[in-house]
Structure formats: structure tokens, C-alpha cells
C-alpha positions as CSV (number, residue, x, y, z in Angstrom):
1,X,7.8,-76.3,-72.8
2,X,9.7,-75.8,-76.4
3,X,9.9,-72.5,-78.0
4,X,11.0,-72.1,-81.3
5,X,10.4,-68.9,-82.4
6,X,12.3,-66.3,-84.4
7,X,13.5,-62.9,-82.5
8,X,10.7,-61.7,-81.8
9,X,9.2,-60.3,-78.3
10,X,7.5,-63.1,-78.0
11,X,10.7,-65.2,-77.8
12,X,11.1,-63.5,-74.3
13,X,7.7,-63.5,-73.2
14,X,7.3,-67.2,-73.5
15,X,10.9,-67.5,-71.9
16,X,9.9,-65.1,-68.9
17,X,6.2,-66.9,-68.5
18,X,7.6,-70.7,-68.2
19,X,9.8,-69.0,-65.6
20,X,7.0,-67.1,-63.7
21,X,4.8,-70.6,-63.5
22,X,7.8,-72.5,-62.7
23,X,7.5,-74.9,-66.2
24,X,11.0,-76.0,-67.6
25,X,11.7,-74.4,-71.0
26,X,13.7,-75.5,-73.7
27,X,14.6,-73.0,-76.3
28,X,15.5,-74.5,-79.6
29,X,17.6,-72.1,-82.2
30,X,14.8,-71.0,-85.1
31,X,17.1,-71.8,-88.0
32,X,17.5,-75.0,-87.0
33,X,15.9,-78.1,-89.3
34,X,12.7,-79.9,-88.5
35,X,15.1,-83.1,-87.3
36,X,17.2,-81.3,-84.6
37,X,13.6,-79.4,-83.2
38,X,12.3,-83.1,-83.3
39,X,15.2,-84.6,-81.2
40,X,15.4,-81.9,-78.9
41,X,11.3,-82.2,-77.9
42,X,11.6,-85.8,-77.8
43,X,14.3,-86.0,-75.6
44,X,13.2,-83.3,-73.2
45,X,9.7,-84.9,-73.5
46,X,8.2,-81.5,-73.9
47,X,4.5,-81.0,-73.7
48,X,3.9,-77.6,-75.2
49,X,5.6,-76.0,-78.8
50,X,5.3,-71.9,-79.2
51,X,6.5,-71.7,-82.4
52,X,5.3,-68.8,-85.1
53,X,3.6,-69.3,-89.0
54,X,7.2,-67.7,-90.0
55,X,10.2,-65.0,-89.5
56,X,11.8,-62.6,-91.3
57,X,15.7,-63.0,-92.9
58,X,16.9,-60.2,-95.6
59,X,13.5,-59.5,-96.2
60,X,12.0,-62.8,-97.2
61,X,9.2,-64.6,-95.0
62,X,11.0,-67.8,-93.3
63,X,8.3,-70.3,-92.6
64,X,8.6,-71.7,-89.2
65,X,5.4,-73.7,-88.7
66,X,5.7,-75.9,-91.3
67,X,9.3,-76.6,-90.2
68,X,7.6,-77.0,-86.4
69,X,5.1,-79.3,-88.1
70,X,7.4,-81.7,-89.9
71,X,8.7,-82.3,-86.3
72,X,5.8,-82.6,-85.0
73,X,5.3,-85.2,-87.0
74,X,7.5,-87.5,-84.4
75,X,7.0,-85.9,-81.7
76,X,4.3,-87.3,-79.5
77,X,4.7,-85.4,-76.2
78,X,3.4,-82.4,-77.7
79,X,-0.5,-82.1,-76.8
80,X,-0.7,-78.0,-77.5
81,X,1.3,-75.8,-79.7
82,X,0.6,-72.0,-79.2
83,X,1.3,-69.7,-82.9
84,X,2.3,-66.2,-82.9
85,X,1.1,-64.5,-86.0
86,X,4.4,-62.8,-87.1
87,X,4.3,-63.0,-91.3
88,X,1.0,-63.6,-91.6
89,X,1.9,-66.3,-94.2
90,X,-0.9,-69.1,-94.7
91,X,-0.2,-72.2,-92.4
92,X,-1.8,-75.0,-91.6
93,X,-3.5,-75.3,-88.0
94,X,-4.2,-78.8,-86.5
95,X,-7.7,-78.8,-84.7
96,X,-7.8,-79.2,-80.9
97,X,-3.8,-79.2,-80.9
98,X,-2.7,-75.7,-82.7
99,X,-3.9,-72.5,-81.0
100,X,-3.0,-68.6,-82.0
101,X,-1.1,-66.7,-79.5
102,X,-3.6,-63.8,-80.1
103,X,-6.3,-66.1,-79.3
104,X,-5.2,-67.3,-76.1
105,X,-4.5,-64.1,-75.1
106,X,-7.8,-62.4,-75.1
107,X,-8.9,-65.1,-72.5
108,X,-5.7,-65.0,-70.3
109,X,-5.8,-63.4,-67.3
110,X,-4.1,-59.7,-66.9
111,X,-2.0,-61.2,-63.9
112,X,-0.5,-64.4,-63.2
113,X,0.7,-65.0,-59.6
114,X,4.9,-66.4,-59.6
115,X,4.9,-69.5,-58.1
116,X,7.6,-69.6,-55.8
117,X,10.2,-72.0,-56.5
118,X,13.4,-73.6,-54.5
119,X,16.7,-71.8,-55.9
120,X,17.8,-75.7,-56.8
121,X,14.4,-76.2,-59.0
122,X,15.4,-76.4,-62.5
123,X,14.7,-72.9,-64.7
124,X,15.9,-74.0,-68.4
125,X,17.3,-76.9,-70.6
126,X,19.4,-75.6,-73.3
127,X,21.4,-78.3,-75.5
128,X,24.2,-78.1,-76.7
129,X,26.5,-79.9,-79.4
130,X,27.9,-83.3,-78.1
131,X,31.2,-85.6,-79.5
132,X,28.8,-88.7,-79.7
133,X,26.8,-86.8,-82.3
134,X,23.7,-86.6,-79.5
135,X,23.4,-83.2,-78.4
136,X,23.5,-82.4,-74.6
137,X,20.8,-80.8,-72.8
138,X,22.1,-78.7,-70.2
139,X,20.6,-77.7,-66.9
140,X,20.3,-74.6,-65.2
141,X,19.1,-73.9,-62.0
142,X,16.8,-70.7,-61.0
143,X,18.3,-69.3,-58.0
144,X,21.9,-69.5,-59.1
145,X,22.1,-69.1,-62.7
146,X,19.9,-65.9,-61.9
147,X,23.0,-65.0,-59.4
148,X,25.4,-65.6,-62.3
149,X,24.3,-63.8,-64.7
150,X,22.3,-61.0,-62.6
151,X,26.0,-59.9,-61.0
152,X,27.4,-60.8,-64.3
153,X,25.7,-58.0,-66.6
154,X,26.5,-55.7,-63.9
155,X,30.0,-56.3,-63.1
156,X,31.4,-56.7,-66.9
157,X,29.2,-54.2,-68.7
158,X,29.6,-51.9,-66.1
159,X,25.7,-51.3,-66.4
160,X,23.9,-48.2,-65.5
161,X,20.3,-46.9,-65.4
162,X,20.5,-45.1,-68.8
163,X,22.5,-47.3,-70.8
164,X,20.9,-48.9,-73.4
165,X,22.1,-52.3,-73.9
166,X,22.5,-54.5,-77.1
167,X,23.2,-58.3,-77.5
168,X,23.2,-59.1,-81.0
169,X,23.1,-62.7,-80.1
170,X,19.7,-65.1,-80.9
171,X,18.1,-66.1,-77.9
172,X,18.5,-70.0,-79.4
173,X,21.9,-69.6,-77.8
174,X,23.3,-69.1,-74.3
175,X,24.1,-65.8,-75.3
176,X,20.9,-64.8,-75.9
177,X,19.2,-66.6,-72.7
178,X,21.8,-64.5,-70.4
179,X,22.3,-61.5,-71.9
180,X,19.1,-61.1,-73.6
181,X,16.9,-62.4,-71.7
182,X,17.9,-63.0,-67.9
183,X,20.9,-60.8,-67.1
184,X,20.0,-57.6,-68.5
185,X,16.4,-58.1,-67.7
186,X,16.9,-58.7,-64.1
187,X,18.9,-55.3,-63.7
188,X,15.8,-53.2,-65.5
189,X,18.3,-52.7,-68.4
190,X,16.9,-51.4,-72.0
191,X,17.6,-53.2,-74.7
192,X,17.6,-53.7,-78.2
193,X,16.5,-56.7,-80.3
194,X,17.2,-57.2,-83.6
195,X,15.6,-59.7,-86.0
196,X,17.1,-59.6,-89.0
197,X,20.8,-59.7,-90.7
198,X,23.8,-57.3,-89.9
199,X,24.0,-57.2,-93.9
200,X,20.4,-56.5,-95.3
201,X,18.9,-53.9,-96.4
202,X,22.7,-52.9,-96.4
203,X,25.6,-53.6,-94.3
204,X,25.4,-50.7,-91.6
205,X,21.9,-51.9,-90.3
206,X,23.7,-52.2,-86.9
207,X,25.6,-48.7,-87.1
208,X,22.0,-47.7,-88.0
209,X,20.7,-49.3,-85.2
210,X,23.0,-48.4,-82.9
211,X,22.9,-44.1,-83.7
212,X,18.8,-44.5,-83.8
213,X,18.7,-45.9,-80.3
214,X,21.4,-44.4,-78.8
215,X,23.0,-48.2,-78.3
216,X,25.8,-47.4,-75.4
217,X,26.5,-51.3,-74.5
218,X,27.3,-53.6,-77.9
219,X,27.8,-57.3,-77.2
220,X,28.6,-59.1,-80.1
221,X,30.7,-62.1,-81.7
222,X,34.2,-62.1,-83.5
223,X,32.9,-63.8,-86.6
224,X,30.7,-60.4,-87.1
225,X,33.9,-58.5,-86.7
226,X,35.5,-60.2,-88.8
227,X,32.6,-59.3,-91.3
228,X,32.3,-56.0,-90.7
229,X,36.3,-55.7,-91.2
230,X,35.8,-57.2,-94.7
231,X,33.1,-54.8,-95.5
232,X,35.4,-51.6,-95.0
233,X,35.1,-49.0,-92.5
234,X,33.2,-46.6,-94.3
235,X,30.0,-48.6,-93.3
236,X,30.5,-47.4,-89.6
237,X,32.4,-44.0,-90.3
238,X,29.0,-43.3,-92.3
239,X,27.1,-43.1,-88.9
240,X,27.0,-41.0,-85.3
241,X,28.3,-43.8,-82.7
242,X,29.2,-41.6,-80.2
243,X,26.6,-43.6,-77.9
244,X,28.8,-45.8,-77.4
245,X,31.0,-46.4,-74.6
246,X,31.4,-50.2,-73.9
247,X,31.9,-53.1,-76.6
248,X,32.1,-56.5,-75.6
249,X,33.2,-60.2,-77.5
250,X,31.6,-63.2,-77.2
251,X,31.7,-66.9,-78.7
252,X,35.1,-67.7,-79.1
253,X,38.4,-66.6,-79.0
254,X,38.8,-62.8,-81.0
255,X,42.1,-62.4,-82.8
256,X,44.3,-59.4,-82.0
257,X,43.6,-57.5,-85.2
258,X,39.7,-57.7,-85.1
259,X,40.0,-56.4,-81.6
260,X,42.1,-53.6,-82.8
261,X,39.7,-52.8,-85.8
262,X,36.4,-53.1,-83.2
263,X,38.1,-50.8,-80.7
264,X,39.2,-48.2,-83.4
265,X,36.7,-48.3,-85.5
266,X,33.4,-48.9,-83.6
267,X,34.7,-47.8,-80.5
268,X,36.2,-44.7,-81.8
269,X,39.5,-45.7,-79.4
270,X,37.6,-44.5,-76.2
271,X,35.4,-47.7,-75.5
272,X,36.8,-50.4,-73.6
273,X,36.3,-54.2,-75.3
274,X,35.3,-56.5,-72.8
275,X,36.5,-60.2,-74.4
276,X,34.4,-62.7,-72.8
277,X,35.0,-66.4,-72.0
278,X,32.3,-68.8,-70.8
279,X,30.0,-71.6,-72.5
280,X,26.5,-72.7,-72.4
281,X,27.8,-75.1,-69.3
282,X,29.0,-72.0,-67.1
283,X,26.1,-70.4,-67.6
284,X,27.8,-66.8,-67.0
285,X,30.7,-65.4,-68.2
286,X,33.8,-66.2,-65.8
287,X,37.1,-64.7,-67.4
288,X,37.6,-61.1,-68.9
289,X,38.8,-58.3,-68.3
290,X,36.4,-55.8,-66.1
291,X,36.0,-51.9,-66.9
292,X,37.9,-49.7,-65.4
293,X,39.5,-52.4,-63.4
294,X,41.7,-54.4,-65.4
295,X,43.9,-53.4,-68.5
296,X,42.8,-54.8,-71.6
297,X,45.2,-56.9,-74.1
298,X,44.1,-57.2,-77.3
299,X,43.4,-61.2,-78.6
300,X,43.4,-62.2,-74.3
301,X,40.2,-63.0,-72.1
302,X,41.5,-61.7,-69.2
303,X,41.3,-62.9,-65.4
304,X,38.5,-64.7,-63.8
305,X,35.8,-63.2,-62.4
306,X,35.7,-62.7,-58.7
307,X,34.9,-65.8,-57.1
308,X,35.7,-68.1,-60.2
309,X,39.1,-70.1,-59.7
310,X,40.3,-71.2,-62.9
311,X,43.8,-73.1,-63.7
312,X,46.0,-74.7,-66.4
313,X,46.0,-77.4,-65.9
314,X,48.3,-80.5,-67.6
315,X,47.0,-84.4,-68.4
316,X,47.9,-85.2,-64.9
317,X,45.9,-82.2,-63.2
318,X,49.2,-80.8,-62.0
319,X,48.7,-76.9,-62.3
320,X,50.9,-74.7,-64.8
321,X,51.4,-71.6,-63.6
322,X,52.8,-69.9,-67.0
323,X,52.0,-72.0,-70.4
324,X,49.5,-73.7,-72.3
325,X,47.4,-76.3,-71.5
326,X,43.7,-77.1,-70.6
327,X,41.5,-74.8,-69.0
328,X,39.4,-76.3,-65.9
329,X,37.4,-74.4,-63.3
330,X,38.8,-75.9,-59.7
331,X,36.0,-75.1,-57.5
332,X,32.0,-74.6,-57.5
333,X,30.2,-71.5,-58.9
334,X,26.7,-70.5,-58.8
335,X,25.6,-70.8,-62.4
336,X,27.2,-74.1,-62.9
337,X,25.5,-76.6,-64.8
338,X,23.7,-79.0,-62.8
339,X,23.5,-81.9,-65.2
340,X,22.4,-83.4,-68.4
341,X,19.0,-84.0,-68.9
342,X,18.2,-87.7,-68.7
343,X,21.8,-88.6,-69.1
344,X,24.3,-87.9,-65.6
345,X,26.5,-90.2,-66.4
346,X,27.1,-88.6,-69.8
347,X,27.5,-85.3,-67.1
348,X,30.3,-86.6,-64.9
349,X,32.1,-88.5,-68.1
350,X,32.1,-85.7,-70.4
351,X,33.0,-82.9,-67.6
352,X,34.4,-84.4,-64.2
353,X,36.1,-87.8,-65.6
354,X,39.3,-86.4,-66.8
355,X,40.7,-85.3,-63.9
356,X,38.8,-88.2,-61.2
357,X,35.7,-85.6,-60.4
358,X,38.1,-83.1,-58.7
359,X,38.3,-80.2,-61.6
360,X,35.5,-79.1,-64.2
361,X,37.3,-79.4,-67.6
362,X,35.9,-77.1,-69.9
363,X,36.9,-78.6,-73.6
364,X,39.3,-75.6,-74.3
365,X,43.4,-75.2,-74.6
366,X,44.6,-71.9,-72.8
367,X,47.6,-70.6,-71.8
368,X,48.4,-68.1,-68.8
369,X,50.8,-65.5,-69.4
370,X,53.2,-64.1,-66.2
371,X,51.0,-61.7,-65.8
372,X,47.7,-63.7,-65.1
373,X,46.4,-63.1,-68.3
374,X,44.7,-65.9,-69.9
375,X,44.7,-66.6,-73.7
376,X,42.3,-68.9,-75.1
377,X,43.6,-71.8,-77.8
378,X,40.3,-73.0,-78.9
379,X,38.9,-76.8,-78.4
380,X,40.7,-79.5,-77.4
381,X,37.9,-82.5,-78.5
382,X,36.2,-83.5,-81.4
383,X,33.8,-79.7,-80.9
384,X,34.0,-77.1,-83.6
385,X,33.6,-73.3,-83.5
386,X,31.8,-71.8,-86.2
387,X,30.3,-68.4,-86.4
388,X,31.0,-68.7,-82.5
389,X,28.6,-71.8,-82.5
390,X,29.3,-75.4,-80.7
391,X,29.3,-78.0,-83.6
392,X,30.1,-81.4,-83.4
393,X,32.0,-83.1,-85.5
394,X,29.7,-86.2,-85.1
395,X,26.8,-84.7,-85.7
396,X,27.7,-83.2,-88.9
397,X,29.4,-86.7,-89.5
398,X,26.2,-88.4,-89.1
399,X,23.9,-86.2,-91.4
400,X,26.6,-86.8,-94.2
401,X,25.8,-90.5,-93.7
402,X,22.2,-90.6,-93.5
403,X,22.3,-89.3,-97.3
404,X,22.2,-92.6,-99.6
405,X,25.2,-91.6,-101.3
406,X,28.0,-91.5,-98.4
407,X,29.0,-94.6,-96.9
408,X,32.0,-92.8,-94.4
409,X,32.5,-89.4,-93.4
410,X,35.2,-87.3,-91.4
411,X,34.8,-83.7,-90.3
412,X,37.2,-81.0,-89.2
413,X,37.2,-77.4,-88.2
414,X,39.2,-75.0,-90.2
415,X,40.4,-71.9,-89.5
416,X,37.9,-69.1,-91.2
417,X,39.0,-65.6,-91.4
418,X,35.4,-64.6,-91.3
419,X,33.8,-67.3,-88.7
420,X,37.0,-68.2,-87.0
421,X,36.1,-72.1,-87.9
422,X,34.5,-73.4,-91.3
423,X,33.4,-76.7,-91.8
424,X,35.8,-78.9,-93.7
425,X,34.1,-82.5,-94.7
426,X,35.6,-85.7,-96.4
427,X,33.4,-88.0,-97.8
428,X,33.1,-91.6,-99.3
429,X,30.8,-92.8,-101.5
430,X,29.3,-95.9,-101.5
431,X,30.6,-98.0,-104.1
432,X,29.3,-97.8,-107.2
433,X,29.1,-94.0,-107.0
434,X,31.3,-91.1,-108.2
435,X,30.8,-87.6,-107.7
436,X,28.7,-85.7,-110.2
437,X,29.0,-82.0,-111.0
438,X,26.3,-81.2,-107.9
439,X,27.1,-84.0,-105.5
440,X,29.2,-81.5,-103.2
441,X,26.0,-78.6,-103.1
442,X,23.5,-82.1,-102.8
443,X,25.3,-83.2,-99.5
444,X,25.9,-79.3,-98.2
445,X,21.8,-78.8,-98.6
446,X,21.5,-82.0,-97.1
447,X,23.4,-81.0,-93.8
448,X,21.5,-77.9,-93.8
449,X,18.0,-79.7,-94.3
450,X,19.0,-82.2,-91.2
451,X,21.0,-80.1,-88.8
452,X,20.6,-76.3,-89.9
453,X,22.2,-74.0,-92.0
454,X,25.0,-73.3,-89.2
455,X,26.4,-76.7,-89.8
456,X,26.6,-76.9,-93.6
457,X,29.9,-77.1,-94.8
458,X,32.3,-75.0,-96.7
459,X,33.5,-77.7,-98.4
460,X,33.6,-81.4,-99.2
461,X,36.6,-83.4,-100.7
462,X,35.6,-86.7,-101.9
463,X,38.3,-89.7,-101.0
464,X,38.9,-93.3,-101.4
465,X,39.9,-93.1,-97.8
466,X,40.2,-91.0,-94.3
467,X,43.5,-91.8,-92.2
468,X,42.8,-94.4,-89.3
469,X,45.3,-95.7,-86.7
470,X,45.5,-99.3,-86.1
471,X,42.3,-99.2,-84.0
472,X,40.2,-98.0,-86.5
473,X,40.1,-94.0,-84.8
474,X,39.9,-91.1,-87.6
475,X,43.0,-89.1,-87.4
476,X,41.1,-85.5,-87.4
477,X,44.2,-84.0,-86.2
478,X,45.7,-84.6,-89.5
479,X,42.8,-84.2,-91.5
480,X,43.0,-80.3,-90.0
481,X,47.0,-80.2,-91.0
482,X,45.6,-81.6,-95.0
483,X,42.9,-78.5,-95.1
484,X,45.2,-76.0,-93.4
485,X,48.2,-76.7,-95.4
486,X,50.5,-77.5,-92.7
487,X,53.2,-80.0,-92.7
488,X,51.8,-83.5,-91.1
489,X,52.4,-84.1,-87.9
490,X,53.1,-87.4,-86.4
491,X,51.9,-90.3,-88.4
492,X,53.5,-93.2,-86.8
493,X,49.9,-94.6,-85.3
494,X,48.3,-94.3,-88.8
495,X,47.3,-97.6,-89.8
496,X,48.6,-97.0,-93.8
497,X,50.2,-93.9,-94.2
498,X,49.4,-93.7,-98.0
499,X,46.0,-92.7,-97.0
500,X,47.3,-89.3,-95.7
501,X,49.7,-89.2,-98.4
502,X,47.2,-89.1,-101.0
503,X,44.3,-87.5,-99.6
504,X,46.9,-84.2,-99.5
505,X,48.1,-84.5,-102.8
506,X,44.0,-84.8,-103.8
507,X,43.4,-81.9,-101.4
508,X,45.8,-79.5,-103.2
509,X,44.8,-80.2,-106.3
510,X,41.4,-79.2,-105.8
């Protein structure tokens, strides 16, 4: 079953009753383009699409249903789609395939039996971004991704029978399905879910939130930190937050002064930060710091969980006690991902090859500190971070070339003050063309329009050439020292070094 819906109740109803009947669910992210909700059903052959006629962002009616329709379009595996009426918005309804939710529902039974299902029977596919440009549906078991994140939302938010907990995550990501949905649902923990933007109607909706429900547990990303520091503390010192007595970090690594500012600030310096390392793979988080336990260190993950071995590890697989290198998980834990859907060879290359199937490697530099402490470095392959978000550079790569105009494409990650990692592209043009005065917004939109607005980029720099080595490979590493402003690093592979010479020089001046 797909669901693309916006964050709504329904979102978790649908989630919750493909788990009660024992049907696989696939949640795709609703701001996500007709295109990737079309490759996503198609390759998880769904049967079923619970979408809505539309959502709401800064108060304007997002129509969802005719994105969901476009995809449909291609998608022949789909027999029924279910609506929810959320906007009320005029849509259009196919005959014998569409159906409204609150249709269906005055037939359905009030109870629905659980099947009962084998702990290895698969609960969810959730995909994730890929280097090949393809993206990767992960899968997750029942019985021990339940056991992941069921201990997990106990252990780290230190969760008790009054708190009220908030994940300002969308349940289109990991985030969402375990600490949304799963986690804090399998503990009998209130919640709070948000549709909407941190910013609109003004930019202490969550401070707002958070005094008028008493929020005690806040579980949110660095790049809305990051925000809220740019905004200015008087958007939080304006509201009662004395609710609050945990704050936690999620998505990617959180720089020492945003922790600071979210401890002081919205913690009031009394609520510990819980920094939280895992990824859509792990299923549950597996290294921070726990309340009460541990002592926290502003900008550092932590230790690993109990019962999660984790090690630096070098190219060889020799471990590094105290240093940097890559992160890999040494040993089986229970919400582990169990494969790719459709593809497990893609499985073992892309997470049991580099080290001969003996270590998990994760995709992320880390360093370990003499104390135990690890420190998280960010990705180590051709994955970016933005907004907290898995992007590949491939995929972004690949919509730039599907439009007419672009006949080769590079993409880096940058570093972003506000989403840790903006989207840096450099594009040329098929010959015969030159950019015009809207060729850079024409090619953002058209990202958006094929991937989502996640993935459009920052900005664009049009070339006459991206450095290669002498096997044809982009050079992203020093594409990322041209739109940081570094020095260039080594350049001795580069197949003509004037490339990288020039494309700086063109780089500064704009």
C-alpha cells in the first residue's frame, strides 16, 4: 500500500491499519513531485494509493490529488486509491478506481481482528536517496524494528506517562515513522502533530505550540535550529516553556553553537539535549548521549546505545580507537534493515561490500574522542544532507538533465548555516545555448517539479566544463573546495587542470 498524504491523522491511521492487516506500506514524503510518487509505486508495485484532494502550507491549500493523479498516470499496479477530504478543494475522482475515505468508512467494520504475523514478516518499505540516482527502498521488519524503536523512545527520551511528546518531523521520513508513529505510539505516549510551517502565521508557532500543550519532550532537526537562531530569541522568550524538560537532535550532525543556543534558549539551561545519530537503514537511533546517564558535549552524538557496537574504522577495517574515520556498526541489531526491495545485491554492495560482508558501513566520517565520545563528520559518498534530508547527488544530477537545455551536470553539497548542506549545481548547456536572465530559476523549478522542493538547488553556475580525472569520474571533491572557497586540494588525477582553474575563477566572480 502507498500513502501519500500530508500530516494529517490520517497519515497514522493508514500507517497503523496496513500494520494491523499485515499489508506492506510504503509511505512517500507529500511534497514530493508526481515523478518520484510514480517511481516509488512502481517499483514497490503497490496496489492501493491513500492520498488526500490537498494539504495545508502557510495557509494556502496544497493540492495533493492531482499531484497523485499525474502519477497515476504510470502507475498501473494501483487498482484503488482511497481520498481523505482534508481542503475540500474540487478534484477529480476516477470512477470504480478513486473512493472517499469518509465513504469507506461508514461501511467498515468498528473492529478489525490483527492478523498475527512472524517477527521476520516485512512491516514497511521506506526509500531512501541512492548514489546511482535510483532510490533505495528499505525494509523493516515487524517484530524487531518494533523492539528498536519501542526501547528506543523509552531509553533516550526518558519517557513517562504524563509527558507529552513532540516530533516535529513529517512521517514521509524515518523520523516520522519511529518517532511519530511507532515508538511513541507503542509506549501509550501523547503526542503532538503539527501540519504546517515553524514560520507561518508567525515564527513562534512552535513556542505556541509547545506552552498550549504543555509539550515536555521536543524532538527536532538542527537545520530548524539553525532557523530559529536567525530569527532571534525573542520569538521563544515571548512564550511560557517551562513544559519542557527534554530536547532532542535529529538528522545530521548539530554544530556546537546551535546546541548551545537550543539548550539556553529553549531549554532554559535545565533540559538535557539528546543528539541523536541513526539513519533510515538502522531504523532506531543507536548513538547519543542518554538522560541522566551520560554527560552531554555540545556538537558530539555520544556513545552507542546498549547493545549497539559501533567502531572507526579505517579502509582496511582495522579499528581506530581515537581519530577520524568511517563509522560501521560491527555486529547485528534488531532494527536493522533487512534488504532492498527487489534489489539485494544493491543491499550487500552498497552496505556489506566495503569491508568483505563482516561490518555494516554506514556512509558517514566520525571520529572517537579518548573519552568514547563520538563526533560525527558528515557523508563520506556521493549523499547530501539538506535540511537533515538524504539527497543524492545523482538524482538531482539526473533531473538537471532531463531538462532540454543541459547536456552535463555535477552536484555538490555545501555547507548551509541554516540547513547544514545547500545544493550547489554546475551545469552545461547543450551547444547552441547560453544562459538567459531566468535559465538558473527555469532549471531550479524544474528540479522541484521532478524530484521535490527539498532538492532544488541554491544555486546553479553555468560552465564550459566540470573537472574529470583521466577516467572520465567528476571530481565532486573539488567542486565542494570551488563553492566553499577553499584552497584546491590534490589535482594530480584531473584529466586537464584548466577546467578547475577556470571554473573557480567563474565561481568567484559570480
Amino acid at each position: 500500500m502507498a500513502i501519500y498524504l500530508p500530516m494529517v491523522p490520517e497519515a497514522v491511521f493508514a500507517m497503523l491499519a496496513c500494520s494491523r492487516i499485515g499489508a506492506i506500506h510504503t509511505v512517500v514524503f507529500g511534497g514530493f513531485s508526481a515523478d518520484a510518487l510514480r517511481d516509488r509505486i512502481n517499483d514497490a508495485q503497490a496496489k492501493l494509493l491513500i492520498t488526500a484532494d490537498g494539504g495545508y502550507r502557510r495557509g494556502s491549500a496544497v493540492p495533493l490529488k492531482a499531484t497523485a493523479d499525474a502519477a497515476l498516470a504510470q502507475a498501473p499496479s494501483i487498482r484503488d486509491t482511497i481520498v481523505v477530504r482534508r481542503t475540500a478543494q474540487e478534484v477529480f475522482m476516477k470512477s470504480g478506481r478513486d473512493h472517499w475515505y469518509h465513504d469507506a468508512l461508514r461501511h467498515a467494520p468498528h473492529y478489525c481482528a490483527p492478523e498475527a504475523m512472524d517477527s521476520e514478516d516485512v512491516l514497511f518499505i521506506l526509500y531512501t536517496s541512492g548514489t546511482t540516482g535510483k532510490p533505495k527502498g528499505i525494509i523493516h521488519t515487524t517484530g524487531g524494528y518494533m523492539t528498536g524503536v519501542c526501547n528506543t523512545t523509552r531509553w533516550v527520551f526518558d519517557l513517562k506517562p504524563n509527558d507529552v511528546f513532540w516530533c516535529t518531523a513529517d512521517v514521509g521520513w524515518v523520523t516520522g515513522h519511529s518517532y511519530i508513529v511507532y515508538g511513541p505510539m507503542s509506549n501509550a505516549a501523547t503526542q503532538v502533530m503539527y501540519e504546517g510551517a515553524p514560520d507561518f502565521p508567525k515564527r513562534d508557532r512552535f513556542w505556541e505550540l509547545v506552552e498550549k500543550y504543555k509539550v515536555s519532550i521536543f524532538y527536532t532537526a538542527p537545520t530548524a535550529v539553525r532557523a530559529f537562531m536567525k530569527w532571534g530569541v525573542q520569538w521563544p522568550q515571548a512564550h511560557d516553556l517551562s513544559s519542557l524538560r527534554l530536547l532532542g537532535s535529529v538528522g545530521e550532525p548539530i554544530n556546537p553553537e546551535a546546541w548551545m543556543w537550543y539548550y539556553e534558549h529553549i531549554g532554559r539551561g535545565r533540559c538535557p539535549v539528546v543528539d541523536t545519530w541513526w539513519q533510515t537503514e538502522t531504523g532506531a537511533i543507536m548513538i547519543t548521549t542518554l538522560p541522566g546517564v551520560s554527560s552531554m558535549k555540545p556538537g558530539s552524538a555520544g556513545h552507542p546505545l546498549p547493545g549497539i557496537e559501533a567502531e572507526i574504522l579505517n579502509e582496511e577495517g582495522n579499528v581506530i580507537p581515537v581519530g577520524g574515520g568511517f563509522l560501521s556498526i560491527t555486529s547485528p541489531w534488531p532494527s536493522m534493515l533487512r534488504g532492498i526491495w527487489g534489489d539485494q545485491e544493491r543491499y550487500k554492495q552498497t552496505y556489506w561490500e566495503k569491508w568483505n560482508g563482516t561490518n555494516y558501513f554506514a556512509g558517514d566520517g566520525a571520529k572517537r574522542g579518548k573519552d568514547g565520545y563520538f563526533w560525527f563528520l558528515g557523508r563520506v559518498d556521493d549523499i547530501m544532507l539538506v535540511a537533515g534530508h538524504n539527497i543524492s547527488t545523482a538524482e538531482v544530477e539526473s533531473a538537471l538533465v532531463d531538462n532540454s537545455l543541459v547536456a552535463e551536470a555535477a552536484v555538490v553539497g555545501v555547507k548551509d548555516e541554516i540547513k547544514g548542506q545547500a545544493i550547489a549545481a554546475f551545469v552545461i548547456l547543450k551547444e547552441g545555448h547560453k544562459p538567459g536572465d531566468n535559465t538558473e530559476e527555469v532549471l531550479k523549478n524544474h528540479v522541484a517539479e521532478k524530484i521535490g522542493a527539498i532538492a532544488r538547488p541554491s544555486r546553479i553556475i553555468f560552465t564550459a566544463d566540470v573537472p574529470k580525472t583521466r577516467s572520465g569520474k567528476i571530481m565532486r571533491r573539488l567542486l565542494r573546495d570551488v563553492a566553499e572557497g577553499r584552497a584546491l586540494g590534490d589535482i594530480s588525477t584531473l584529466a586537464d587542470t584548466a577546467v578547475i582553474t577556470a571554473l573557480k575563477e567563474k565561481y568567484e566572480e559570480a
